[in-house]
LUMKOLDO-414820 format. One record per residue: residue in one letter; x, y, z of N, C-alpha, C in turn. Coordinates in steps of 0.05 Angstrom, whole numbers, plus 32768, in hexadecimal, padded with zeros to 4 digits. Example, Ala and Ser with C-alpha at 12.3 -4.5 7.8 and 13.67 -1.06 7.14 Angstrom:
2
A81087F8E809C80F67FA6809C81087FBE809C/S81017FD3808E81117FEB808F81028001809D/
***
This chain:
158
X804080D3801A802E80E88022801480DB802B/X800B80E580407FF180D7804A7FDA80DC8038/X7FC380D2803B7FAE80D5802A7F9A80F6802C/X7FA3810280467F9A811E804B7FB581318043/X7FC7812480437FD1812D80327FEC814E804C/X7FE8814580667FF98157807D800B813D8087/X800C8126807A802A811680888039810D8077/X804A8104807D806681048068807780E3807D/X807280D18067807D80B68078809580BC8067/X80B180A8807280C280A3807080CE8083806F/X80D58074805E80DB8059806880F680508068/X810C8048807381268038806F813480378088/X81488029808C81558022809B814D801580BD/X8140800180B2812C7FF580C88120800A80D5/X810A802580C880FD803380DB80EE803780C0/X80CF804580CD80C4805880BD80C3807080D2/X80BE808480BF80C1809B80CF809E80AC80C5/X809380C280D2808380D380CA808680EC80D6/X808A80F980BB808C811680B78073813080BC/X806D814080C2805C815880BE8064816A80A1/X8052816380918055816C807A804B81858075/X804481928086804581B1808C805A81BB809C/X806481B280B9807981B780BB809B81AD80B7/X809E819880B080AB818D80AD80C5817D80B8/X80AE817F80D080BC817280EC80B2814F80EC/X80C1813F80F880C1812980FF80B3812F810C/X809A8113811A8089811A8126808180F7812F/X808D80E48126808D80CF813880A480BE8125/X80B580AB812F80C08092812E80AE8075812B/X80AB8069811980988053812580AD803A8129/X809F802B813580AD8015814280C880028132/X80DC8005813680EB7FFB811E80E87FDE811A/X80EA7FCE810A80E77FB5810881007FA88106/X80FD7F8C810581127F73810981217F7C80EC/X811D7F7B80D381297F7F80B581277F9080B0/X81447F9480A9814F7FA3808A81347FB3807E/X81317FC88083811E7FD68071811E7FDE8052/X81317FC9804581307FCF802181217FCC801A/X812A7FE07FFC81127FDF7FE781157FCF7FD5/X81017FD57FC080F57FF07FC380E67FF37FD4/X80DD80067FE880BE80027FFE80A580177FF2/X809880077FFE808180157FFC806F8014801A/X806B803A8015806580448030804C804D8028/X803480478043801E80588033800780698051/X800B807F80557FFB808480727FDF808E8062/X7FD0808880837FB08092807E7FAD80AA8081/X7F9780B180807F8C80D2808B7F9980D180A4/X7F9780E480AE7FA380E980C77FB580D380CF/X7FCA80CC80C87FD180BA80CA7FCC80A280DA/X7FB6809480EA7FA5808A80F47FBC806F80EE/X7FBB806480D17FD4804480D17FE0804A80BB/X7FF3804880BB8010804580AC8015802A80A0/X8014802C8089801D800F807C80398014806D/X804C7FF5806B80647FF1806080677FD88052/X806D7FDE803B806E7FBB803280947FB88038/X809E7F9F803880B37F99804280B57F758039/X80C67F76802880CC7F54802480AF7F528013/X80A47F33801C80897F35801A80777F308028/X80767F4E804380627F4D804D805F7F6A8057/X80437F76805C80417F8E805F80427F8C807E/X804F7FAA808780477FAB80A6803C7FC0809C/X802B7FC580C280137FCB80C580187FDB80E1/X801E7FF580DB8021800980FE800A801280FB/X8003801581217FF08036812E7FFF80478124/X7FF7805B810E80048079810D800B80888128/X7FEF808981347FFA80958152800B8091816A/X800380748167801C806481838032805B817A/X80308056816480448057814E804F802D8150/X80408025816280398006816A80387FFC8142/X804C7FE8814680467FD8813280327FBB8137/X80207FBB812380087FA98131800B7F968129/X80127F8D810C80127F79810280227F7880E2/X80267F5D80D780397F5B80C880217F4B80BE/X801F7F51809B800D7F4B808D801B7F368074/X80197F21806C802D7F0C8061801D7F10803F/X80257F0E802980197F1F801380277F067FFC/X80387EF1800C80437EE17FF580537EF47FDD/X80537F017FD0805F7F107FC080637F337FC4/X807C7F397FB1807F7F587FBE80707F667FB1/X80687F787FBD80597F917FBA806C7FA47FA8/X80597FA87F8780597FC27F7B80547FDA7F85/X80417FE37F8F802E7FEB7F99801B7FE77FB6/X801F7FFD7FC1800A7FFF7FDA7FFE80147FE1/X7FEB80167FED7FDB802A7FF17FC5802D8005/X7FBB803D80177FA5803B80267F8580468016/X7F72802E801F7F61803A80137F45803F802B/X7F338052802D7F228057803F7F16803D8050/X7F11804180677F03802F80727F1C801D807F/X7F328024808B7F49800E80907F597FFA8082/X7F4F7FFE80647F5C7FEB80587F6E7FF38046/X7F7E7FE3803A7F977FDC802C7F9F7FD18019/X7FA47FE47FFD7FA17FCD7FE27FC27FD27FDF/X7FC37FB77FCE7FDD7FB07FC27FE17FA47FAC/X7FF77FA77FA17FF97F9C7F8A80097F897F7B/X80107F6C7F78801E7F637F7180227F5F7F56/X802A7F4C7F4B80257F447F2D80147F307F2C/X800F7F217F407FEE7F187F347FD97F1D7F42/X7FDA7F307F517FC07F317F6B7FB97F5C7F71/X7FA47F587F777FA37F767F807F907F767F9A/X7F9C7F6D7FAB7F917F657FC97F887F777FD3/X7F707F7D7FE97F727F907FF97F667F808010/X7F777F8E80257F797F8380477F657F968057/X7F5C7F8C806F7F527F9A80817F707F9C8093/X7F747FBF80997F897FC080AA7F7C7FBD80C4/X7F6F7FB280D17F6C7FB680EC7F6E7F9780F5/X7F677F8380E37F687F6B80E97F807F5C80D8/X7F8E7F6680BE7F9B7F5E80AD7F8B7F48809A/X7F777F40809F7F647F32808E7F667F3B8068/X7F677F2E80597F647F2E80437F477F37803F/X7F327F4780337F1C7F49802B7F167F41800E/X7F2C7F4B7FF97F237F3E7FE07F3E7F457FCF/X7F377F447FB67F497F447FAD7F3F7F497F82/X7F4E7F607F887F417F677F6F7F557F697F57/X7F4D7F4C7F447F567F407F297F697F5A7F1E/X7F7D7F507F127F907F657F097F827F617EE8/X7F8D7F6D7ED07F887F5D7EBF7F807F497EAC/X7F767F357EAA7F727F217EA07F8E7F207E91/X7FA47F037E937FB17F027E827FCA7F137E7C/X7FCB7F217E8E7FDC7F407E9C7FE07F387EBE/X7FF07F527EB97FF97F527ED97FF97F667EDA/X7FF87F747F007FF37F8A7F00800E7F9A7F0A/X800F7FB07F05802F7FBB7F0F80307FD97F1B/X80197FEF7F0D800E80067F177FF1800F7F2A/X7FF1801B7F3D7FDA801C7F4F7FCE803E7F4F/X7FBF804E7F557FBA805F7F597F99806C7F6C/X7F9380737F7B7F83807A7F887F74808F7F81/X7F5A80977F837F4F80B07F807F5180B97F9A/X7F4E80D57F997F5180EC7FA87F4380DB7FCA/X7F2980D47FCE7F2380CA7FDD7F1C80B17FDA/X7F2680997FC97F2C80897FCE7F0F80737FC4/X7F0080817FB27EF480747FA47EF5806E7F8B/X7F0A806F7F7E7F1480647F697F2C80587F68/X7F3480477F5D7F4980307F577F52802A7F41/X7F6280327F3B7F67802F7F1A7F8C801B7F25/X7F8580067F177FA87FED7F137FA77FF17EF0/X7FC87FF47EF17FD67FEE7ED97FE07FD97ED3/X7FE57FD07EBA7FF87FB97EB67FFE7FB97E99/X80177FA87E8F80127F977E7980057F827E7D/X7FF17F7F7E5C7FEF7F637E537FF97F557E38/X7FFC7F377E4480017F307E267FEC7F2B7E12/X80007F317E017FE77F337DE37FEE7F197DCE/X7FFC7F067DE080037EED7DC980177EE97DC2/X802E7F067DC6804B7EFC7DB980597F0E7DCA/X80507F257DDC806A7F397DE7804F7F427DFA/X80617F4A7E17804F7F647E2080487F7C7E1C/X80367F827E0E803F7F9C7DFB80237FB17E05/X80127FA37E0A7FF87FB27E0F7FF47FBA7E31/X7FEB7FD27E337FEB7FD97E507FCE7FD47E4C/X7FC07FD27E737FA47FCB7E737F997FE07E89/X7F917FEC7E887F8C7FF57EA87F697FE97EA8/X7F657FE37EC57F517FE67EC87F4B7FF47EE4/X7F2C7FF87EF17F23800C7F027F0D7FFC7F05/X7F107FFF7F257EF27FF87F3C7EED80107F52/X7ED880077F5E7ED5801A7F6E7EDE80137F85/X7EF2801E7F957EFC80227FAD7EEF80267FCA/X7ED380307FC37EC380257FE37EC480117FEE/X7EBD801580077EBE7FF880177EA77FE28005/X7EB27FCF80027E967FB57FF27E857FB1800F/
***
């Protein structure tokens, strides 16, 4: 579901697709890629769907929602738990030891915000507009993973 919350992405079989989530018509194809589109995937569109993100293997692509042009292939070294768009063009993710966020217009890395201490991160969630950030995880506590951690930053642009 897009972040406005009127598109409806679809991901598998070397395509993503976007839906009209009011009407419920297909409403573009985006560019299919070279691989196998398995999962698990993670699909994540903007407001108006403006860029479409997919994680895939380990690397996110990166479409024009509108031209439906795939721009770029974003390399992330490990798979994505979690993905998500966050205001301002960019793109958090989540591995088990990193909680990256990308500029989608250049694929640039901007920062990267600590999972844990001593934990890893495995759950992601967004506020409504995208100033809050809350990652889940276990940590260990010395003998088992037994303790969950969440922590929360603020999601504006830095």
């Amino acid at each position: 579901l897009s972040t406005c919350g009127r598109k409806i992405g679809t991901a598998g079989a070397r395509k993503v697709a976007i839906w009209s989530a009011v009407s419920g018509r297909l409403e573009r194809v985006l560019s299919r890629t070279q691989e196998a589109m398995r999962g698990p995937l993670r699909l994540s569109i903007s407001s108006g769907a403006a860029w479409v993100i997919c994680s895939v293997a380990n690397s996110i692509l990166v479409w024009d929602g509108h031209t439906g042009e795939l721009l770029r292939r974003i390399a992330v070294g490990e798979h994505m738990s979690n993905l998500a768009m966050l205001p301002g063009a960019r793109a958090i993710g989540v591995t088990p030891a990193e909680v990256p966020v990308w500029d989608l217009a250049t694929g640039a890395l901007l920062y990267d915000l600590a999972p844990t201490p001593g934990g890893f991160a495995a759950r992601l969630a967004i506020g409504a507009g995208g100033d809050v950030v809350a990652v889940c995880g276990d940590a260990w506590d010395g003998e088992d993973w037994r303790s969950v951690r969440v922590r929360v930053w603020d999601g504006r642009e830095r």
